[in-house]
N, C-alpha and C positions, 0 to 999 in steps of 0.2 A: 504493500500500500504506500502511496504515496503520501510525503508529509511538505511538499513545497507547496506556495501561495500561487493560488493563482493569479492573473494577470491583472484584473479585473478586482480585485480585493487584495489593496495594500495593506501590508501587516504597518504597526505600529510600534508603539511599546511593549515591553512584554508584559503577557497580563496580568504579573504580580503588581505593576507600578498604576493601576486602578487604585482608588483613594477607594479605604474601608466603609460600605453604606451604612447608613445611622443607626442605627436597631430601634425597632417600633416594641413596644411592649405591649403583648395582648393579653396576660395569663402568670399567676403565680400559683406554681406548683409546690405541693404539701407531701411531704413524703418522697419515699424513690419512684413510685407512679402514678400519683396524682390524685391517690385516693383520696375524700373527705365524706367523713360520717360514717365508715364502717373502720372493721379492723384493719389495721396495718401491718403486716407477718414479717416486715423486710429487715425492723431495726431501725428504719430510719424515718418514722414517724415526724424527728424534729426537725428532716430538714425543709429549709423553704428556697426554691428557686424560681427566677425571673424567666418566663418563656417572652421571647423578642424575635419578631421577622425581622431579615435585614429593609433597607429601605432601599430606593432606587439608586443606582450607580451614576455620576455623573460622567461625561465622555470626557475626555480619552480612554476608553474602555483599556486599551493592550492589546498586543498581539494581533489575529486577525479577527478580533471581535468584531472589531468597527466597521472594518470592511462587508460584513456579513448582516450585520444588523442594519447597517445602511442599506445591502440591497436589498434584504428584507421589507426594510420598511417603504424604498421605495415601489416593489412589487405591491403591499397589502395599503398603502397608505395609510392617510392619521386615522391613529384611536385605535386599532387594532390588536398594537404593544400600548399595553399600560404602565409596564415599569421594567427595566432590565437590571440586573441586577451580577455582580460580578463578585465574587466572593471565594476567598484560596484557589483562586487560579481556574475557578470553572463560571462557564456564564448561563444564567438562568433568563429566561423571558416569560412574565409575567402578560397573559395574553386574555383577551377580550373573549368571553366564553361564546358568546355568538362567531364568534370568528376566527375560531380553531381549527377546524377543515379545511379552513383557506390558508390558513397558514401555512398547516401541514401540508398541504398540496405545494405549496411554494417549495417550502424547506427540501421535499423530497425531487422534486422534479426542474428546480431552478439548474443550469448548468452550472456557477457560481457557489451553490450552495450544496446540492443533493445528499441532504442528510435521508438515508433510502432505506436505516434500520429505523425502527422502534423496538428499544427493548420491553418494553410495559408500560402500563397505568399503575400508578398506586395513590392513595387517598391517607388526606390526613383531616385531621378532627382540631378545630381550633374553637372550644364553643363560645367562646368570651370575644372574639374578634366578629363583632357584628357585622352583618348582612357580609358577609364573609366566612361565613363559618365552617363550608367543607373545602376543600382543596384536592385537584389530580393532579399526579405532577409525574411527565410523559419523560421519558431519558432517548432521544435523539442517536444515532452515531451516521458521520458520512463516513462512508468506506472508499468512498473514492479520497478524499483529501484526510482523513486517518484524523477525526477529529469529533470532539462530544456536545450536546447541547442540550439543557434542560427548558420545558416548556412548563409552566403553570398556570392553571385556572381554577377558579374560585367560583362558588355559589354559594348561596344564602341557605339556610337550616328549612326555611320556607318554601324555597325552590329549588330542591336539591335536582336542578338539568343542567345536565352538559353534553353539549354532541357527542355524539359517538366519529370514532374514528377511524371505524373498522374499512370503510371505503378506499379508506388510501395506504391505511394499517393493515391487511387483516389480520394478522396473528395475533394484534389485538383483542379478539374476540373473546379469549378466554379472561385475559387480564381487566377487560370492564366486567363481568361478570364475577371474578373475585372482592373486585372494588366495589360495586352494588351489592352484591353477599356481605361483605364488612365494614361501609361506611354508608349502605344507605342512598351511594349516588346515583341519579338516574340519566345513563347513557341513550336520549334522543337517537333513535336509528339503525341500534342495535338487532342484528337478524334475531336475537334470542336470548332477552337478556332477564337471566332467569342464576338460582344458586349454582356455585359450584362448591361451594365445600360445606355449608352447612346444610339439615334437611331441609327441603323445600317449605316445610311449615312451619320452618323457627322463625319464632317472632325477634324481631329487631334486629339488630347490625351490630355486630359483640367487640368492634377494635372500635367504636367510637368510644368518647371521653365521657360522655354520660352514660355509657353502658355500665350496668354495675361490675363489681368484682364479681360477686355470687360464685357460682358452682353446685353439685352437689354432696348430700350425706355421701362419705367413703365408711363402706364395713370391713374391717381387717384383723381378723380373728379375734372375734366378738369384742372389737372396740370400734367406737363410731367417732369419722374425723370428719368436724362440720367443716361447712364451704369457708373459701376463706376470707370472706368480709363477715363471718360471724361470730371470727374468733377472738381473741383479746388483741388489744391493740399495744404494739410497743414503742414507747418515748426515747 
């Protein structure tokens, strides 16, 4: 694979020389996983942690970021990138949930750009970050120019849609059906988007943050070990 720039996308600085984006605070976590109001089994009850998105990058991104998000943006035009974001040497783009298909069609198919893998979808749970609340977040790779890019998009706990992207992805297909099996998100356009790993008739979506801990009774030669949010709690 090849690792030179092409013609048409001048590299720049290298992408460690990105000034660090601001950190947004959405969330302060209680313990090692976030639990509050049940038991705690970890030990570490007391600790408290700052959860913090990065913020947007300003340009001169590095490297051939700039080059890339420029053509980017000039194929999708404004509003489409909401915020890019560059952080230890990898670049993220933060993209408009109606207008993720068209991106991806660019990303994959642009000769400048043709990022032509998707490694997956994955889903994160942010419930304190309003009308923002669920996040997929796509990981990119061009094989042609030997190079990584992450995509992100966000919907609201109220509207949990986001296209699907199995049209220009498909191997995607399994990976939004894991994502809507455990956070809930509903992939617009999916040929079949239905559980893959829990039973079809479990209620809710078990890796979001309001999911509880729970579990059930364990029997183990005639001793019973309750779920573990209802067991004692340790400071």
């Amino acid at each position: 694979m090849s690792n030179t720039q092409p013609e048409n996308l001048p590299a720049t600085a290298a992408a460690g020389d990105a000034q660090t984006p601001a950190a947004e605070v959405v969330d302060q976590r209680e313990g090692m996983f976030g639990v509050r109001g049940t038991g705690d089994t970890s030990g570490f009850g007391g600790l408290r942690r700052q959860v913090a998105l990065p913020g947007g990058t300003p340009k001169p991104y590095g490297s051939w970021f700039d080059g890339a998000t420029e053509r980017l943006e000039s194929l999708v035009g404004d509003g489409a990138i909401e915020k890019v974001v560059v952080d230890r040497s990898e670049l993220t783009l933060h993209v408009q949930r109606e207008r993720l298909v068209e991106v991806c069609q660019h990303l994959r198919d642009d000769e400048a750009l043709r990022f032509e893998f998707c490694s997956g979808v994955s889903g994160v749970h942010y419930p304190n970050e309003t009308g923002r609340e669920l996040h997929a977040v796509y990981h990119l790779m061009s094989m042609t120019h030997n190079r990584r890019i992450r995509l992100e998009v966000s919907a609201p706990d109220a509207d949990p849609h986001i296209p699907s992207v199995v049209s220009v992805y498909p191997a995607n297909d399994w990976h939004e059906r894991e994502t809507w099996d455990f956070f809930g998100i509903i992939f617009d356009g999916h040929p079949a988007l239905t559980r893959i790993q829990m039973p079809d008739d479990w209620p809710g979506h078990p890796q979001r943050k309001d999911y509880p801990l729970g579990g059930i009774d364990v029997e183990y030669k005639g001793a019973v070990i309750p779920p573990p949010d209802t067991r004692r709690s340790y400071n």
